[in-house]
Each structure stands twice: as C-alpha cells, then as structure tokens.
N, C-alpha and C positions, 0 to 999 in steps of 0.2 A: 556213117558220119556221126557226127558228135550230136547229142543235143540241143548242146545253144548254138550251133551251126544251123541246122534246123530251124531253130525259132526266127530267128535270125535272116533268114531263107524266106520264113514264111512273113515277118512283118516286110522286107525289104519285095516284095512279090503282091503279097495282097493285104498290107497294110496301111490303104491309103482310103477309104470309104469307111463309110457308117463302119462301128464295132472292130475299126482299127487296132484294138487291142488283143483280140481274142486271135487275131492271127500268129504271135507269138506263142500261144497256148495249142494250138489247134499245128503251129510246126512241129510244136516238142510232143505232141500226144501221144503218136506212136510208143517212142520211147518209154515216156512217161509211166504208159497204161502195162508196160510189162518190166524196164531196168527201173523206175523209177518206183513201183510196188516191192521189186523185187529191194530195192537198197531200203526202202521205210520199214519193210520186214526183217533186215539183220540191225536195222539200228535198234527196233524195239524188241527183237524173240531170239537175236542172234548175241552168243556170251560173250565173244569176239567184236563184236559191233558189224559197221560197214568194213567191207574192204575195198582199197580204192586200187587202182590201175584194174589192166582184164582179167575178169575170173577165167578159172579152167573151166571148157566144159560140163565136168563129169560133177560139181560142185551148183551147178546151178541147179533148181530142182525145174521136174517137168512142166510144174503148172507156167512157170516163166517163159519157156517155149509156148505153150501153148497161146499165152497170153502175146505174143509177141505174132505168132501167123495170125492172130485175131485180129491187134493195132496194125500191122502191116501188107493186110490186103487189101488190092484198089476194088476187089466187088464190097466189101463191107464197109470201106469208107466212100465208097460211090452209095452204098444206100443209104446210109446216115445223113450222105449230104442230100438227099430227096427228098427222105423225110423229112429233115429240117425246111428244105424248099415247099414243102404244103404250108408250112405256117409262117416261115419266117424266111422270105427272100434275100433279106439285106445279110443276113446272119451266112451262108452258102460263100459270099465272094470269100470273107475267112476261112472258113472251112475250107477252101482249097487249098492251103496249106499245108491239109494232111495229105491227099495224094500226092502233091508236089512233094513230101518228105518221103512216103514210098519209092518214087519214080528217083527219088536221089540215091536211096539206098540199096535200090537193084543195079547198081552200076558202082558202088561203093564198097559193097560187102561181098567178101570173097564164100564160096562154100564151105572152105573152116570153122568160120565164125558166123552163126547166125546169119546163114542166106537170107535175102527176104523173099516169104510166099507171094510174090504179087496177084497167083487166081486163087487163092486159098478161099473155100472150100472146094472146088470146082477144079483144082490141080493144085499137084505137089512139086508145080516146076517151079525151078531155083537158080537165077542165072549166075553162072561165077565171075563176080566183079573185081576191080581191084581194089581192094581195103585202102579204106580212106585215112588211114597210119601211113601211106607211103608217101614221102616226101613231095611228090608232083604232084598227086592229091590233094594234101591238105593242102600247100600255099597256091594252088590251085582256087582250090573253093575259100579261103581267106582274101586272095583279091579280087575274087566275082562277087561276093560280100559288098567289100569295100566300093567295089565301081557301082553294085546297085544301090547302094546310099548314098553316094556322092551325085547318080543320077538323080534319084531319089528328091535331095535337096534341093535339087537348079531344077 
C-alpha cells in the first residue's frame, strides 16, 4: 500500500488521544525507514536523482531489502512498542500504527514485489497478497479512508 495510505490509516485509527500526531509518522514508518532512505539516497549520491513510479528489482540495492524486513516485522515493532511502554504509555496507543501498517501490507503485497516478513527474524514466511495497484484495492482502501474520517468527525 502507498505511504500516505498508511499514515492516513494510522491517524484515522489511533489518532485520536494524547500524541495524535505521531500516529501519522508511526503509519508511514515502515516505508519511511527503508523507500523513504532509499529515495533521500538517489536524491543526494544518485546522478540521475529520484526515480519516480516502481523501481525494478535488480536496481534496488540490498541494504533496502534488508532495511525493509526490519520496518516490516510485527516482532520488532511489537518490541519497540514495549519498550516505549516501560516509559511512556500514552506514546504506545500511536505506535500502533505501525503494526497496523504491517498487518495491511501482508494482504496488500504480492510475492513479486516486496512481500512483507511479518516474523522476521524468527521466519522468512511471506504471504502472497494482492498488490494494492489493483483497481478493487486501491478504491477499496480509498473509501475505508474516507468512512473512518467521516466516522471520525461525528
């Protein structure tokens, strides 16, 4: 799924308590912490710049993969969010946003494209979802968007 789908996801979800804002931050993370390094590194070391629509695989480099089974599994964002719970409770209901963004992505992404690890380290299982490019998909999750905001507001 997209990024600001994501965010999006995660203020419309658990952006309604204390630190309402970081839930926006904490839906895009995943992404962030592996496409979103990976694009701030062709804007400044790449001679081409960004490229925008899907890279090829064979073009992405490995550390991107890796960095992406990291932001994308529910035991390392299940322990991040404990840790965080020893100090700072109110900060955790945000934080759900990130698994909630996994848990969208293992039913969104096909095995082509960047499956998501969701036991990574602990398994390399990889469910085959359907890619969230497909028409019933996106307006799909475009008007469950919309209905949790309009909930949201009333």
């Amino acid at each position: 799924m997209d990024t600001l789908s994501h965010a999006l996801w995660g203020k419309g979800l658990f952006g309604y308590r204390k630190y309402r804002w970081f839930s926006l931050f904490f839906g895009a993370l995943p992404d962030l912490f592996s496409f979103g390094l990976y694009f701030l590194f062709n804007l400044f070391f790449s001679s081409s710049g960004p490229k925008m629509g899907k890279p090829s695989l064979d073009e992405i480099p490995i550390w991107v993969f890796n960095l992406y089974d990291f932001s994308h599994s529910l035991i390392i964002a299940l322990i991040f969010i404990l840790i965080v719970y020893r100090f700072n409770k109110n900060l955790c209901f945000p934080m759900l946003a990130w698994p909630f963004h996994i848990l969208l992505d293992v039913f969104t992404h096909s095995k082509e494209f960047f499956p998501t690890p969701i036991l990574w380290p602990i398994s390399d299982y990889r469910f085959d979802g359907i890619p969230w490019s497909n028409p019933y998909i996106w307006f799909a999750n475009v008007f469950c968007i919309f209905i949790i905001f309009i909930y949201r507001r009333k």
